[in-house]
Structures are given as C-alpha cells and as structure tokens.
N, CA, C and O atoms as a Maestro MAE file, in Angstrom:
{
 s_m_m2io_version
 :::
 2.0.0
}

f_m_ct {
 s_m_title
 :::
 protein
 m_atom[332] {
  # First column is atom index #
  i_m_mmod_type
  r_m_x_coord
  r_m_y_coord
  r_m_z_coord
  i_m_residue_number
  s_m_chain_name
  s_m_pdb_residue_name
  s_m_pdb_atom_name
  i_m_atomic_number
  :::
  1 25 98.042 55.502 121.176 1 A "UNK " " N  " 7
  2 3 98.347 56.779 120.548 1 A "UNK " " CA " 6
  3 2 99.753 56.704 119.965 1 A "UNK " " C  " 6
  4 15 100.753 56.244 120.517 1 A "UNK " " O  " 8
  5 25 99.621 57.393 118.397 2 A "UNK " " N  " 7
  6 3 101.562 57.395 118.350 2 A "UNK " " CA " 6
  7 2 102.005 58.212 118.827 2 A "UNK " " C  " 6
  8 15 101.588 58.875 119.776 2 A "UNK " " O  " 8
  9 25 103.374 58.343 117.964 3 A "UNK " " N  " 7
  10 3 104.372 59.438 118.853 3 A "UNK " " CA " 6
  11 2 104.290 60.127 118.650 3 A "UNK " " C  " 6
  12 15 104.678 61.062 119.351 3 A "UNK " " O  " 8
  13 25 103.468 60.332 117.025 4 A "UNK " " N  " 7
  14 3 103.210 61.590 116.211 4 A "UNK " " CA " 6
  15 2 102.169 62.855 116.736 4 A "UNK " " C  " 6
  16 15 102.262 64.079 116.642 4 A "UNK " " O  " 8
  17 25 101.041 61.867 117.388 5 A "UNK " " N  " 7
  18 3 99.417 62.220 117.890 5 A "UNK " " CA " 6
  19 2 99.905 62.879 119.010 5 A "UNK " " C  " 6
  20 15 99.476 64.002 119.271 5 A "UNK " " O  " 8
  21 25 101.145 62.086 120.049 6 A "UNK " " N  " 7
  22 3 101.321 62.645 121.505 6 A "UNK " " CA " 6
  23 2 102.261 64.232 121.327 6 A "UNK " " C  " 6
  24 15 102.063 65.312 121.885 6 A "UNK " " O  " 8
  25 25 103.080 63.915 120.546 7 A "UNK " " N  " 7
  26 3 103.914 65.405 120.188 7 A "UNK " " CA " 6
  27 2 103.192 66.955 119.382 7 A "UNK " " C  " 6
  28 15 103.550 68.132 119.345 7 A "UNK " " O  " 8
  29 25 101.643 65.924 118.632 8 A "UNK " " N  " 7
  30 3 101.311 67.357 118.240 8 A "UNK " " CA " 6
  31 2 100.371 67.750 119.494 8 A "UNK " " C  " 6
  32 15 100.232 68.962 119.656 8 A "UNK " " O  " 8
  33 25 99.837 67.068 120.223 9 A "UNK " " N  " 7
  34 3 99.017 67.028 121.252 9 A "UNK " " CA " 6
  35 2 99.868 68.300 122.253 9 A "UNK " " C  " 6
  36 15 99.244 69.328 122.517 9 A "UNK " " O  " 8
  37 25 100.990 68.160 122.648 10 A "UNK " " N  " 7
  38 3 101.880 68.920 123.579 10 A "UNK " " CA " 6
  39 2 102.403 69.927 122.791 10 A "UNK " " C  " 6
  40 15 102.989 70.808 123.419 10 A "UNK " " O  " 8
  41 25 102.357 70.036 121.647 11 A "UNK " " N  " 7
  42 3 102.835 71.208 120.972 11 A "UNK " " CA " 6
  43 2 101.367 72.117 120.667 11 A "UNK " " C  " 6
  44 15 101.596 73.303 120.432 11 A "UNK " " O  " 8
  45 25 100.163 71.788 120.646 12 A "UNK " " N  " 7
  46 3 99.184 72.438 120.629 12 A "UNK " " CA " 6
  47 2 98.893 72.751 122.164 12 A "UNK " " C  " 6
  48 15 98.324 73.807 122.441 12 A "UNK " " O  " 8
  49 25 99.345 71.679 123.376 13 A "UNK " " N  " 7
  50 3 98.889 72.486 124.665 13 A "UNK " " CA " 6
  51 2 99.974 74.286 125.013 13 A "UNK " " C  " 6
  52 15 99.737 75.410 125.457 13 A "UNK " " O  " 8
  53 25 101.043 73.583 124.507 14 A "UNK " " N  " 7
  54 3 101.831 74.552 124.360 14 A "UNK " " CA " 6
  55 2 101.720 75.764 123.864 14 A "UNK " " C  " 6
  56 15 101.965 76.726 124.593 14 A "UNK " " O  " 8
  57 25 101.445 75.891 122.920 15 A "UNK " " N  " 7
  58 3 100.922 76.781 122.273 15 A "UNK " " CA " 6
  59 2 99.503 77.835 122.818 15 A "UNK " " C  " 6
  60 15 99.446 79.038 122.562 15 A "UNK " " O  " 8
  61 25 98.710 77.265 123.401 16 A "UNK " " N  " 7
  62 3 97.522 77.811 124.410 16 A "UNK " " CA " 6
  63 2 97.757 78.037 125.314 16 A "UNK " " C  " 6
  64 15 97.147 78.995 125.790 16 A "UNK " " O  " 8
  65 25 98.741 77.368 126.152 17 A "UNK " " N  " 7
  66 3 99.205 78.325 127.496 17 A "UNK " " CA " 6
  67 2 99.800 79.369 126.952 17 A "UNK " " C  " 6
  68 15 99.510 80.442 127.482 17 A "UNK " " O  " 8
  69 25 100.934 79.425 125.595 18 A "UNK " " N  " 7
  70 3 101.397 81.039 125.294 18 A "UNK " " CA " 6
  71 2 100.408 81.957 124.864 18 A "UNK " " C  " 6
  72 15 100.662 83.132 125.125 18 A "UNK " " O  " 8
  73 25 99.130 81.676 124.150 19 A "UNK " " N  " 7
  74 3 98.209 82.030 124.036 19 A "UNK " " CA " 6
  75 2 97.574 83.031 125.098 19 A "UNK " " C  " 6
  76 15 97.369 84.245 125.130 19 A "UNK " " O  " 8
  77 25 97.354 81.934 125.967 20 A "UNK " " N  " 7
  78 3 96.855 82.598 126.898 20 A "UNK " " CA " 6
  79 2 97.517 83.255 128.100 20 A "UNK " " C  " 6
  80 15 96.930 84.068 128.813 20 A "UNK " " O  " 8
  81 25 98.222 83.031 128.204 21 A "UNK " " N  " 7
  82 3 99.803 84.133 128.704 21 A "UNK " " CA " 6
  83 2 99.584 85.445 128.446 21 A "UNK " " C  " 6
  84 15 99.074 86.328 129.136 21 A "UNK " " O  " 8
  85 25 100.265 85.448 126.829 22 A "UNK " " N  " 7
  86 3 99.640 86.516 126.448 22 A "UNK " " CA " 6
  87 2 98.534 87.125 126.552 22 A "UNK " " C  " 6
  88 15 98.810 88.290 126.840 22 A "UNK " " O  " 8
  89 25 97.366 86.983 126.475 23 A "UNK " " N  " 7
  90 3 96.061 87.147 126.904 23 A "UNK " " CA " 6
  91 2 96.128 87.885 128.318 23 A "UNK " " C  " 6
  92 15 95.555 88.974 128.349 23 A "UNK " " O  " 8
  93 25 96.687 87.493 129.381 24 A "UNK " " N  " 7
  94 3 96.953 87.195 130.782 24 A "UNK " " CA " 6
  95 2 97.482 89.056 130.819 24 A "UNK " " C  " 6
  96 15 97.197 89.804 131.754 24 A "UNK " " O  " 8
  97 25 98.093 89.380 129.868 25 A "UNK " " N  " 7
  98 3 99.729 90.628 129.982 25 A "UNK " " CA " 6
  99 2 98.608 91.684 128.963 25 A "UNK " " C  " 6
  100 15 99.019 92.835 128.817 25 A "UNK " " O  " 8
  101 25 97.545 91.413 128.426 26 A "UNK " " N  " 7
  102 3 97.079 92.384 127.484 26 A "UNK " " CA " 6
  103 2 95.940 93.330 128.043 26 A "UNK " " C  " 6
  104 15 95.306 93.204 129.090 26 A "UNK " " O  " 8
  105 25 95.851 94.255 127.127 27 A "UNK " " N  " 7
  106 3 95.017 95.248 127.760 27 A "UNK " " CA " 6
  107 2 93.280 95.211 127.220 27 A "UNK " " C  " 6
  108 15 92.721 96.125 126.613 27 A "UNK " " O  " 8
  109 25 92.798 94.191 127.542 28 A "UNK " " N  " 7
  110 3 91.368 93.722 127.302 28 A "UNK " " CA " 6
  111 2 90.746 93.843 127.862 28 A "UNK " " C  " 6
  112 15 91.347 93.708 128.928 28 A "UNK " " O  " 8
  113 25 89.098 94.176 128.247 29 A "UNK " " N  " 7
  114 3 88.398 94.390 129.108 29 A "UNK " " CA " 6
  115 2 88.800 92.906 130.447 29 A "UNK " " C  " 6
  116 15 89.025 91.745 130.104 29 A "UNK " " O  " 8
  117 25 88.791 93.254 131.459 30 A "UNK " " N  " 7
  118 3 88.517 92.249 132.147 30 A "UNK " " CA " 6
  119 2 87.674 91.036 131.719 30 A "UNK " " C  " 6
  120 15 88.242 89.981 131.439 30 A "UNK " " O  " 8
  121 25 86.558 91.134 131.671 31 A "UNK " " N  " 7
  122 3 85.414 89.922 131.219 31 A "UNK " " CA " 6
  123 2 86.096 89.677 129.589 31 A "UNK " " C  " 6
  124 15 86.945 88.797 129.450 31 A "UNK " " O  " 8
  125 25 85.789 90.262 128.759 32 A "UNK " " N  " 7
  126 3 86.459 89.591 127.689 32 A "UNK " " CA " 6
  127 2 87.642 88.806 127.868 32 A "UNK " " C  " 6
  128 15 87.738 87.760 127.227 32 A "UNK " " O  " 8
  129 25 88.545 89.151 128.635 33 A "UNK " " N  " 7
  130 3 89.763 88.482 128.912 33 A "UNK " " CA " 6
  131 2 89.919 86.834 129.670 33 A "UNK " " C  " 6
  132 15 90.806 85.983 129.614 33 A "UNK " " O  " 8
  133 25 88.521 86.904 130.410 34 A "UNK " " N  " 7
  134 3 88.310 85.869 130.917 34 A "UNK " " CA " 6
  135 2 87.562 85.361 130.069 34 A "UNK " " C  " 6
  136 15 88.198 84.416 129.601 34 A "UNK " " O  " 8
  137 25 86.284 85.443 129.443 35 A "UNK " " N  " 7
  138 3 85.867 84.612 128.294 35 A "UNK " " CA " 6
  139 2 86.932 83.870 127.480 35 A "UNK " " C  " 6
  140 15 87.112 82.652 127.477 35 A "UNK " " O  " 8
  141 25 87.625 84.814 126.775 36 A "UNK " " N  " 7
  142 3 88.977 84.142 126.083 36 A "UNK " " CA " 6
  143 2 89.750 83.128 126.953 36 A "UNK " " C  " 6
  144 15 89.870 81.968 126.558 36 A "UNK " " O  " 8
  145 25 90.223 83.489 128.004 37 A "UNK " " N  " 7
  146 3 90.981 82.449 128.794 37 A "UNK " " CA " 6
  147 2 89.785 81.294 129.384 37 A "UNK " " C  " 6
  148 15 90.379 80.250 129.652 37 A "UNK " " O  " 8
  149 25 89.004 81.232 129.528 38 A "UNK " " N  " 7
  150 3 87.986 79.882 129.770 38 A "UNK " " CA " 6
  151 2 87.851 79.133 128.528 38 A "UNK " " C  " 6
  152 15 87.954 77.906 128.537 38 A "UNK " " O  " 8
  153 25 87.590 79.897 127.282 39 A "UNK " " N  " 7
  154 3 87.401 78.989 125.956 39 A "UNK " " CA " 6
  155 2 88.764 78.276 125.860 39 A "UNK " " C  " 6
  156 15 88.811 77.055 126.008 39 A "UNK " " O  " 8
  157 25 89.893 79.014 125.612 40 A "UNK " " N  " 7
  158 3 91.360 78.025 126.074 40 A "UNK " " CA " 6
  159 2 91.194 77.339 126.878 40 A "UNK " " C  " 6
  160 15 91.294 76.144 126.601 40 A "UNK " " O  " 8
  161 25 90.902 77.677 128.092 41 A "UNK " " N  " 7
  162 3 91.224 76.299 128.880 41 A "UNK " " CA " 6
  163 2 90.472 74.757 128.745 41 A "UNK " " C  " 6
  164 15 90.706 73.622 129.160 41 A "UNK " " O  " 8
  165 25 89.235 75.549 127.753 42 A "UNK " " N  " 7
  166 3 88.206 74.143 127.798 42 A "UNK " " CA " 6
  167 2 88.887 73.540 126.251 42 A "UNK " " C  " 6
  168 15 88.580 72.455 125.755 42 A "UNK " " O  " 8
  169 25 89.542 74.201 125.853 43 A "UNK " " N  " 7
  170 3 90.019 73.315 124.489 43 A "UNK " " CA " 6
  171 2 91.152 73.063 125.520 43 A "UNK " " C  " 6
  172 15 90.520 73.281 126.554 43 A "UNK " " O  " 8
  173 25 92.249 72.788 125.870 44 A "UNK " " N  " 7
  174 3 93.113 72.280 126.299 44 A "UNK " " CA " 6
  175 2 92.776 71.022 127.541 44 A "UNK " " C  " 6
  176 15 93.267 69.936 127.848 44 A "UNK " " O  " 8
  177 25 91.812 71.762 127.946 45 A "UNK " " N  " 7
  178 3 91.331 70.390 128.821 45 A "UNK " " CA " 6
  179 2 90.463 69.235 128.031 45 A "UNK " " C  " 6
  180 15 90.418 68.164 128.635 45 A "UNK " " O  " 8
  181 25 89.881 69.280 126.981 46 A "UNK " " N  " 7
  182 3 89.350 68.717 125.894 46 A "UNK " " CA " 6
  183 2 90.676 67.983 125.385 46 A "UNK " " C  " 6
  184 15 90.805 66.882 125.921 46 A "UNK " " O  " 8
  185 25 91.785 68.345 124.404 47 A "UNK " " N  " 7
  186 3 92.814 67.988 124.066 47 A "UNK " " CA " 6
  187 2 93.186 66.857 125.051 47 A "UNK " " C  " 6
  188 15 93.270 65.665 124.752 47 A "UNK " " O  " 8
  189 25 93.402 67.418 126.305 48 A "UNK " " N  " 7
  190 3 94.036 66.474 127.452 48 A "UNK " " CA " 6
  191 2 93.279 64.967 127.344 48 A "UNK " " C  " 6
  192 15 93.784 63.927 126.922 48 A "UNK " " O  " 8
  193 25 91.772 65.196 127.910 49 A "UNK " " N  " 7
  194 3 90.880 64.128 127.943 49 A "UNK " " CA " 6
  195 2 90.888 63.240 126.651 49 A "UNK " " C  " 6
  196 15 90.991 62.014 126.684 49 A "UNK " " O  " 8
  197 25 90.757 64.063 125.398 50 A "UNK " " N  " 7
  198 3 90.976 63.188 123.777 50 A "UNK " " CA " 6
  199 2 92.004 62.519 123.903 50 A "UNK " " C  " 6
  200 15 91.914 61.311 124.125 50 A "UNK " " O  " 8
  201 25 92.842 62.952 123.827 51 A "UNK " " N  " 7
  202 3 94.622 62.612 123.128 51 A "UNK " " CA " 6
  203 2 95.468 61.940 124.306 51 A "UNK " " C  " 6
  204 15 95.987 60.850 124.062 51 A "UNK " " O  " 8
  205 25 95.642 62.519 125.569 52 A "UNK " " N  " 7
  206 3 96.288 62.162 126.597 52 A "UNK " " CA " 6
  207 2 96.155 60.951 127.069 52 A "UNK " " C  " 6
  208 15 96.834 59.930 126.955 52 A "UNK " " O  " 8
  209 25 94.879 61.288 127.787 53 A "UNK " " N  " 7
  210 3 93.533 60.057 128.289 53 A "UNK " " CA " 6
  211 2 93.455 58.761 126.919 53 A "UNK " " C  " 6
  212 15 93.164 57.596 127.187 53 A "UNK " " O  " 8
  213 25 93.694 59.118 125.817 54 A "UNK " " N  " 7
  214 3 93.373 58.617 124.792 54 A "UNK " " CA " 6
  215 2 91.411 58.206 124.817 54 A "UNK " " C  " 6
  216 15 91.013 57.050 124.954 54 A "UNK " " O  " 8
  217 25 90.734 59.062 124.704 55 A "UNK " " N  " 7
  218 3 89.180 58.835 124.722 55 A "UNK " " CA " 6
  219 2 88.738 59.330 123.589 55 A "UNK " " C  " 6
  220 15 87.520 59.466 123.483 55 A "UNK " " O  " 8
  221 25 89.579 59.705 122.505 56 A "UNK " " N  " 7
  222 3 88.768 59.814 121.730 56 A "UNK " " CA " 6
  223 2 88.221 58.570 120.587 56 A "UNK " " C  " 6
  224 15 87.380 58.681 119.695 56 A "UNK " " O  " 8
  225 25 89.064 57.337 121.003 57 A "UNK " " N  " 7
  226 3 88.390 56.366 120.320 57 A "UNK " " CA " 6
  227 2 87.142 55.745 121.414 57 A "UNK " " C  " 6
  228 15 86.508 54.743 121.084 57 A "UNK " " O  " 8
  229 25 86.962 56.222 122.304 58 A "UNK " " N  " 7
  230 3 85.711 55.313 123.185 58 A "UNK " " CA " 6
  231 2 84.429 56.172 122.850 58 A "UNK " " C  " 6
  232 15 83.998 57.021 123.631 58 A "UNK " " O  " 8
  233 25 83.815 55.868 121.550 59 A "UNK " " N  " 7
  234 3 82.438 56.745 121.419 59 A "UNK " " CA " 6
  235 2 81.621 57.060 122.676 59 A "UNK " " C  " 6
  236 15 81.540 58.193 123.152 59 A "UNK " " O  " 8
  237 25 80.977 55.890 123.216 60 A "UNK " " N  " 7
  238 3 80.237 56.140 124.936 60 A "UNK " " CA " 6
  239 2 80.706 56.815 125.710 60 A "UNK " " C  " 6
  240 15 79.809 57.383 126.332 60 A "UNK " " O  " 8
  241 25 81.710 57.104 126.060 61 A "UNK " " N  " 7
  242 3 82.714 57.534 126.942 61 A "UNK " " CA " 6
  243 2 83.017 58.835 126.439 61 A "UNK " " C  " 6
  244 15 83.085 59.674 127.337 61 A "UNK " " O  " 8
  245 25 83.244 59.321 125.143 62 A "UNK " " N  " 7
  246 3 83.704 60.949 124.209 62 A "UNK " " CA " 6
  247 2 82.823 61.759 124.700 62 A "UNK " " C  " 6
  248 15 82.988 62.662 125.521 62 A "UNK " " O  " 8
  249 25 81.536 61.285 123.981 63 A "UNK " " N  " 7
  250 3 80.551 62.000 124.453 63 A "UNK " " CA " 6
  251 2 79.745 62.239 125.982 63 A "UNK " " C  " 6
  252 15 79.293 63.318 126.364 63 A "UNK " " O  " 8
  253 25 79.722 61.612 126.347 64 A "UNK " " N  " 7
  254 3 79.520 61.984 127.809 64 A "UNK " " CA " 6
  255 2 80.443 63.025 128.345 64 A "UNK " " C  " 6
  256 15 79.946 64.118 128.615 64 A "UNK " " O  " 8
  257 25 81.902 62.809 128.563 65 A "UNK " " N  " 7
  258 3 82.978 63.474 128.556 65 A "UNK " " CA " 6
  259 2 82.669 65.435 128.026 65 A "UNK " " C  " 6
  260 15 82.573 66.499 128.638 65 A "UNK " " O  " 8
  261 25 82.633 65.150 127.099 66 A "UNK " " N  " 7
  262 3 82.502 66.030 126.302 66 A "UNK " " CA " 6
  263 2 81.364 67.352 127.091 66 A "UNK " " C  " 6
  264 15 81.604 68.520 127.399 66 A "UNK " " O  " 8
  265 25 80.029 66.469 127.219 67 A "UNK " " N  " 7
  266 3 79.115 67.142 127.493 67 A "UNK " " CA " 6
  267 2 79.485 67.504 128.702 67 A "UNK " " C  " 6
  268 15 79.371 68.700 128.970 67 A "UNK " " O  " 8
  269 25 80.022 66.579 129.743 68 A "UNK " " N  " 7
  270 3 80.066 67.442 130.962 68 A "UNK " " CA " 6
  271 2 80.974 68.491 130.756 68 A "UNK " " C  " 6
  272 15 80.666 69.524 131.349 68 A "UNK " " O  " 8
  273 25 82.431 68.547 129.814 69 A "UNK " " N  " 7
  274 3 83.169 69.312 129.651 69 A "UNK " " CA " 6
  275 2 82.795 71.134 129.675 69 A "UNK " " C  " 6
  276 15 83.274 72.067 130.318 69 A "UNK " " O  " 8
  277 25 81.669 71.031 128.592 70 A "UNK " " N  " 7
  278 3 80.944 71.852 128.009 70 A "UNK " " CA " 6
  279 2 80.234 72.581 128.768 70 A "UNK " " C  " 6
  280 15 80.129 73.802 128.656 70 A "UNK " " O  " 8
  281 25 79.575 71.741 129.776 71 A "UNK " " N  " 7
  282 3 78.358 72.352 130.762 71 A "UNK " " CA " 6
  283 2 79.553 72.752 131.916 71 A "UNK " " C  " 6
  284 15 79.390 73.877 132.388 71 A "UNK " " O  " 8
  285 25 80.402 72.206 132.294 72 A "UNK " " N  " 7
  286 3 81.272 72.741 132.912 72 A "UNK " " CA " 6
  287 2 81.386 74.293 132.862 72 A "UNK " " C  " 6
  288 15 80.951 75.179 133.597 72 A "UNK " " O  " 8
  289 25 82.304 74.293 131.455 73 A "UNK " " N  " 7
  290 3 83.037 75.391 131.118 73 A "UNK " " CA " 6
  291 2 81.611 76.549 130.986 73 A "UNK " " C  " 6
  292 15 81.730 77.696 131.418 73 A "UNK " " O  " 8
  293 25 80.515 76.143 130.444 74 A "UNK " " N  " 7
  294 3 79.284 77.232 130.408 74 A "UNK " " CA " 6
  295 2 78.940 77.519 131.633 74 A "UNK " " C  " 6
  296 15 78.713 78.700 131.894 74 A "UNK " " O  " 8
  297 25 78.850 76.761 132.415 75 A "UNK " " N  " 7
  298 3 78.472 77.296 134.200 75 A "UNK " " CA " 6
  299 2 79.691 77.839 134.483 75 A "UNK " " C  " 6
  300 15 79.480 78.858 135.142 75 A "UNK " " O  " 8
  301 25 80.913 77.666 134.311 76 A "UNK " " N  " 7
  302 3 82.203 78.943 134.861 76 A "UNK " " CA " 6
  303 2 82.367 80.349 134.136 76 A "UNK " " C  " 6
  304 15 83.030 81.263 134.626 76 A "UNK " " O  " 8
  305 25 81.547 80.451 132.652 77 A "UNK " " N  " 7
  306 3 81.177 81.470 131.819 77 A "UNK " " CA " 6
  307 2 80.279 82.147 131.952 77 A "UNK " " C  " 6
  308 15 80.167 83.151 131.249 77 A "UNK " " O  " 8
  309 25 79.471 81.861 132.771 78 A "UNK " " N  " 7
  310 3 77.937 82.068 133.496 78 A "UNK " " CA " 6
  311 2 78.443 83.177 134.352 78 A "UNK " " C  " 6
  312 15 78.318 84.368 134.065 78 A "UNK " " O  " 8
  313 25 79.116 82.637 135.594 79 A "UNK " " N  " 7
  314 3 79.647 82.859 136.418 79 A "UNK " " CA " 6
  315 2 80.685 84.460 136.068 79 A "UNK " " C  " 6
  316 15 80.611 85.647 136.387 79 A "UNK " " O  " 8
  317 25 81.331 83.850 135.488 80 A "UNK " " N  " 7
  318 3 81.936 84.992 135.468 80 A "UNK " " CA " 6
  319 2 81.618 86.282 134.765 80 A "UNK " " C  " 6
  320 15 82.209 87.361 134.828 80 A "UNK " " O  " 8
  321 25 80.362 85.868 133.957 81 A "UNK " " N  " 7
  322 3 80.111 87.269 133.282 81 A "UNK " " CA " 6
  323 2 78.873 87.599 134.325 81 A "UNK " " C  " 6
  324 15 78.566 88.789 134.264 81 A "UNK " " O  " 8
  325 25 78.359 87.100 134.942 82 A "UNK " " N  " 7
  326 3 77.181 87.282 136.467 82 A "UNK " " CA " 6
  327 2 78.123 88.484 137.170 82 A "UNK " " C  " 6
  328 15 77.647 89.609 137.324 82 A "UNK " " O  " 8
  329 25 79.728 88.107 137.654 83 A "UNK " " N  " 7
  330 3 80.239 88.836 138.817 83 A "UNK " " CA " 6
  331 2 80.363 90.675 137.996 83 A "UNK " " C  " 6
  332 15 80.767 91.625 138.667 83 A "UNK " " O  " 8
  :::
 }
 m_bond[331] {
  # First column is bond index #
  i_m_from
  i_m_to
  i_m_order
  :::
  1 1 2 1
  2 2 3 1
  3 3 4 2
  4 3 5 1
  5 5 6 1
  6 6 7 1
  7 7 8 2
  8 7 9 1
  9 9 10 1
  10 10 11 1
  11 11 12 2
  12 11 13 1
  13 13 14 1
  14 14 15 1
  15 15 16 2
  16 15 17 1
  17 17 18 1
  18 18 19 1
  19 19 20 2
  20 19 21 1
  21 21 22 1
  22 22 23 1
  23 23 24 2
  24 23 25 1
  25 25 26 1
  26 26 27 1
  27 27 28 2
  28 27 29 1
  29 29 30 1
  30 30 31 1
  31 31 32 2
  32 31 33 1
  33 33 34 1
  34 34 35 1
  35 35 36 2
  36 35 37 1
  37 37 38 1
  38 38 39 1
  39 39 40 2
  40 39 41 1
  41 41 42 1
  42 42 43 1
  43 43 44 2
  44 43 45 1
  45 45 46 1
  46 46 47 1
  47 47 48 2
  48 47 49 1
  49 49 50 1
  50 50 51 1
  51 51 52 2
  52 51 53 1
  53 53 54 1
  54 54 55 1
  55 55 56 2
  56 55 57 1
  57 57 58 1
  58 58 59 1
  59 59 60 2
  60 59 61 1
  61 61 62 1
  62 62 63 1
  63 63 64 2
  64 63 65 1
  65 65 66 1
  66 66 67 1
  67 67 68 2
  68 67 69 1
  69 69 70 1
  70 70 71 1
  71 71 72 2
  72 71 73 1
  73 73 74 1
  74 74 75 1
  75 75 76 2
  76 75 77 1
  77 77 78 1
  78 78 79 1
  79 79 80 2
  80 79 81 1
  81 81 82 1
  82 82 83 1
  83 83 84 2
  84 83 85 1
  85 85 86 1
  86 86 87 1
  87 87 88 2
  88 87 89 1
  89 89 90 1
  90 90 91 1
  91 91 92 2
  92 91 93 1
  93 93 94 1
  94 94 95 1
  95 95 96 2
  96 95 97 1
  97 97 98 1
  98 98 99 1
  99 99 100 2
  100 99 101 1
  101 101 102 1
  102 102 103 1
  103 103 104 2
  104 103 105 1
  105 105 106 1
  106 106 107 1
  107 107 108 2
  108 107 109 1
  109 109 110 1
  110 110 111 1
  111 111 112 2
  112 111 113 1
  113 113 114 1
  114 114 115 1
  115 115 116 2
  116 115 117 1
  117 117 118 1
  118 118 119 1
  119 119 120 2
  120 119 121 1
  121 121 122 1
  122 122 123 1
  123 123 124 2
  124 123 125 1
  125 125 126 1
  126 126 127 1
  127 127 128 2
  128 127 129 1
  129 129 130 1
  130 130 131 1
  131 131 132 2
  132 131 133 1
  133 133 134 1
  134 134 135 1
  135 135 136 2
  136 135 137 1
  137 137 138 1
  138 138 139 1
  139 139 140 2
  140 139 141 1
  141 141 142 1
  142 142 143 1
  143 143 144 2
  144 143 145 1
  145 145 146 1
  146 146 147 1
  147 147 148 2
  148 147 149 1
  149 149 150 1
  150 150 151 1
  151 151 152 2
  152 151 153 1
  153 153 154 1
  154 154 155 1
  155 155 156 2
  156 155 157 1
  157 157 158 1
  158 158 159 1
  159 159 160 2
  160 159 161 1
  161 161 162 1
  162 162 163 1
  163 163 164 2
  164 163 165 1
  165 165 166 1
  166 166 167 1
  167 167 168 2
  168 167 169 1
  169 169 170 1
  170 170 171 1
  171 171 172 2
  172 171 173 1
  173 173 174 1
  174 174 175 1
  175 175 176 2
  176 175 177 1
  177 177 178 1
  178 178 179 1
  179 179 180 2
  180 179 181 1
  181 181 182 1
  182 182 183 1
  183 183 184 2
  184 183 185 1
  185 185 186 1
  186 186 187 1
  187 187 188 2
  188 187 189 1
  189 189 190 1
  190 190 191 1
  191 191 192 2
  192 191 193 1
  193 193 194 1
  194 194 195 1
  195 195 196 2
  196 195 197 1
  197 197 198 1
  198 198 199 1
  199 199 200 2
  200 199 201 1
  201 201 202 1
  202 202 203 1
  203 203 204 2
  204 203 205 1
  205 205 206 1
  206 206 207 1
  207 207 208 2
  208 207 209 1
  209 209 210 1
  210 210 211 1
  211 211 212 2
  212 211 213 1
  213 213 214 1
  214 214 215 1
  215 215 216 2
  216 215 217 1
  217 217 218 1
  218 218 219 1
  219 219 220 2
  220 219 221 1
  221 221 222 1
  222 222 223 1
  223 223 224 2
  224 223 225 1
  225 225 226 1
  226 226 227 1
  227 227 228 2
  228 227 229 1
  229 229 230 1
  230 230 231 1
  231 231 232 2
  232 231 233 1
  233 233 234 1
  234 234 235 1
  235 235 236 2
  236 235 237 1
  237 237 238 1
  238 238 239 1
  239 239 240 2
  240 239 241 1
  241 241 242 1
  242 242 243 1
  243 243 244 2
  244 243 245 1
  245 245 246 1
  246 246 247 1
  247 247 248 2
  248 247 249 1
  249 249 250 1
  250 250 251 1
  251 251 252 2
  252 251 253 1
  253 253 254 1
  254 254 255 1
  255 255 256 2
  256 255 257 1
  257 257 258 1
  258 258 259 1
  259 259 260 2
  260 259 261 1
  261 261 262 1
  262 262 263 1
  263 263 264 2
  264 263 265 1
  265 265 266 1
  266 266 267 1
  267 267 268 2
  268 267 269 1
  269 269 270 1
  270 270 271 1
  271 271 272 2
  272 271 273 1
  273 273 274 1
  274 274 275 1
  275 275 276 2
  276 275 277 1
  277 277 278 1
  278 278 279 1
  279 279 280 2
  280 279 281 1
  281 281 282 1
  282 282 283 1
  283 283 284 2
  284 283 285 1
  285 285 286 1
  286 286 287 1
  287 287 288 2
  288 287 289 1
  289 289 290 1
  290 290 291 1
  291 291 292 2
  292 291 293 1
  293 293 294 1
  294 294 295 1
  295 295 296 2
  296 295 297 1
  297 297 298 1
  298 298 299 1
  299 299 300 2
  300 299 301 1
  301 301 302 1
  302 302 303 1
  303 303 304 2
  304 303 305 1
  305 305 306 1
  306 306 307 1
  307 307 308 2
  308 307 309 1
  309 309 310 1
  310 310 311 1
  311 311 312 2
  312 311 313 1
  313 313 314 1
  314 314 315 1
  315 315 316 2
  316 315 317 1
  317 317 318 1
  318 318 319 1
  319 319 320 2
  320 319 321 1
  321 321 322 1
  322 322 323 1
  323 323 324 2
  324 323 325 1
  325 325 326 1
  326 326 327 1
  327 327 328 2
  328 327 329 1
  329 329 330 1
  330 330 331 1
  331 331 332 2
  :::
 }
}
C-alpha cells in the first residue's frame, strides 16, 4: 500500500467516527440512529479489512471477506430492528 492509499484510508476512518459521533448527539429515532451507525461501522470495518489488511488485491480472499462482512452487519440489523 502507499502512503497516499494509507493516509486517505485514516482520513476517511476519521471522518465516520465524526460522522457517527454526531449521529450518536442527534435527535433521531432510536432505530434509525442505529441503522445509520451499523451501515458506518460496516463501511469502516470494510475500509479496515481493504486498505489496512491490504485485501483488496487478494480476489479469493475480498470476496469471501466481504460476504461474511455483509451477513454480519445484516444479522446485527436484523437484530436490532427485531428489539
């Protein structure tokens, strides 16, 4: 990875934790608020695994990744709009 890929990488995680900070302090329904903050977290944990991990050049490996990512974050979206 360059230096370029790793700095926009941390300036976009950055940016989603203020995101969702904010999010965190606003006056949104509860459940909406958590929908929003789960879709952040699964792009930032996505970001992490791509860029960090560096996986986004291992095709076999992206996708698998990916999918569990996904089914992850949909069974904690499940979940929380169930409670």
């Amino acid at each position: 990875m360059t230096k370029h890929n790793l700095a926009r990488a941390w300036v976009l995680l950055a940016a989603l934790t203020v995101v969702s900070t904010l999010l965190h302090f606003s006056d949104l329904p509860a459940a909406l608020m958590g929908v929003m903050i789960l879709i952040i977290a699964g792009a930032k944990a996505r970001l992490i695994l791509l860029d960090y991990l560096e996986l986004r050049g291992v095709m076999g490996w992206q996708g698998g990744i990916l999918a569990g990512l996904a089914a992850l974050i949909s069974v904690m979206l499940v979940l929380l709009l169930a409670a």
